[in-house]
C-alpha positions as CSV (number, residue, x, y, z in Angstrom):
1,X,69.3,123.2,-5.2
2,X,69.8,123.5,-1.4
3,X,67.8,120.6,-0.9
4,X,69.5,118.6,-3.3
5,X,72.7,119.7,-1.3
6,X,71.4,118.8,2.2
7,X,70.3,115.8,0.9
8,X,73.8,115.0,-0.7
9,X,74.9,115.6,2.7
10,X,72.8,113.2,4.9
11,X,73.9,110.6,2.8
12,X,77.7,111.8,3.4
13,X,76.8,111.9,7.1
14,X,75.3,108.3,7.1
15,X,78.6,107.0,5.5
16,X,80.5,108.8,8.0
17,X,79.2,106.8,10.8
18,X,79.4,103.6,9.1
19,X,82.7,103.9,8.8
20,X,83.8,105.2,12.1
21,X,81.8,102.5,13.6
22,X,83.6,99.9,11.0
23,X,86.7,101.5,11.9
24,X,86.3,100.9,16.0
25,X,85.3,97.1,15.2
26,X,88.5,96.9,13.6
27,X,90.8,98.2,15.7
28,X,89.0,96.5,18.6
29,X,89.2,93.1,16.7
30,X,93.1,93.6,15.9
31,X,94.2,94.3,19.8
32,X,96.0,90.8,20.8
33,X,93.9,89.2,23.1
34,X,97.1,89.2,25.7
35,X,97.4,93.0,25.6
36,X,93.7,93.1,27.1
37,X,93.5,90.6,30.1
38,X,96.1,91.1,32.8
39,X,98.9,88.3,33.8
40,X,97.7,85.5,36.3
41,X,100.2,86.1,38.8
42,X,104.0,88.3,38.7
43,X,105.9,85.9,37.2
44,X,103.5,85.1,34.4
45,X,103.8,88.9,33.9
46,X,107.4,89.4,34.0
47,X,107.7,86.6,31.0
48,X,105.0,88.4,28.9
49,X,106.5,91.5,29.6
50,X,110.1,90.2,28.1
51,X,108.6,88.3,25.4
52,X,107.3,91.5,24.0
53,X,110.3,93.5,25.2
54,X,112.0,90.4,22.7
55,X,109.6,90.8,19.9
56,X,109.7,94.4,19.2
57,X,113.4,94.7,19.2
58,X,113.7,91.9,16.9
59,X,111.2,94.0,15.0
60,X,113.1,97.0,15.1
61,X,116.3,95.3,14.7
62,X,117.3,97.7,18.4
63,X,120.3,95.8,19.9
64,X,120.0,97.7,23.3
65,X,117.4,98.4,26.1
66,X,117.7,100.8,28.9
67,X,116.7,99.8,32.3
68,X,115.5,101.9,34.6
69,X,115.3,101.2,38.5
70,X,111.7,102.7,40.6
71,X,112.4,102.9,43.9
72,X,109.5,102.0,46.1
């Protein structure tokens, strides 16, 4: 019996693995590919930045942003 249940789990262990690598592809496969490489230069940064400031509150349906000043 206790082999028959270690066996059971090596299987379960197997299948566990599989999927957390299947898992990992998939989430590394569904980042945007702009999210992973950095901006050319400022100014191409500032426009992605407020395109996908733009896109999630048209997602979210937010009318109002805070901004928020760093001094240097």
């Amino acid at each position: 019996m206790s082999k028959q249940i270690s066996h059971m789990l090596v299987i379960s262990k197997k299948k566990l693995y599989s999927l957390i690598i299947m898992v990992a592809f998939l989430c590394f496969i569904s980042v945007p590919p702009s999210s992973i490489f950095a901006a050319s230069n400022l100014e191409e940064g500032i426009k992605e930045l407020a395109q996908q400031i733009s896109n999630n509150m048209l997602k979210t349906g937010k009318k109002k942003i805070a901004v928020v000043e760093f001094s240097d």
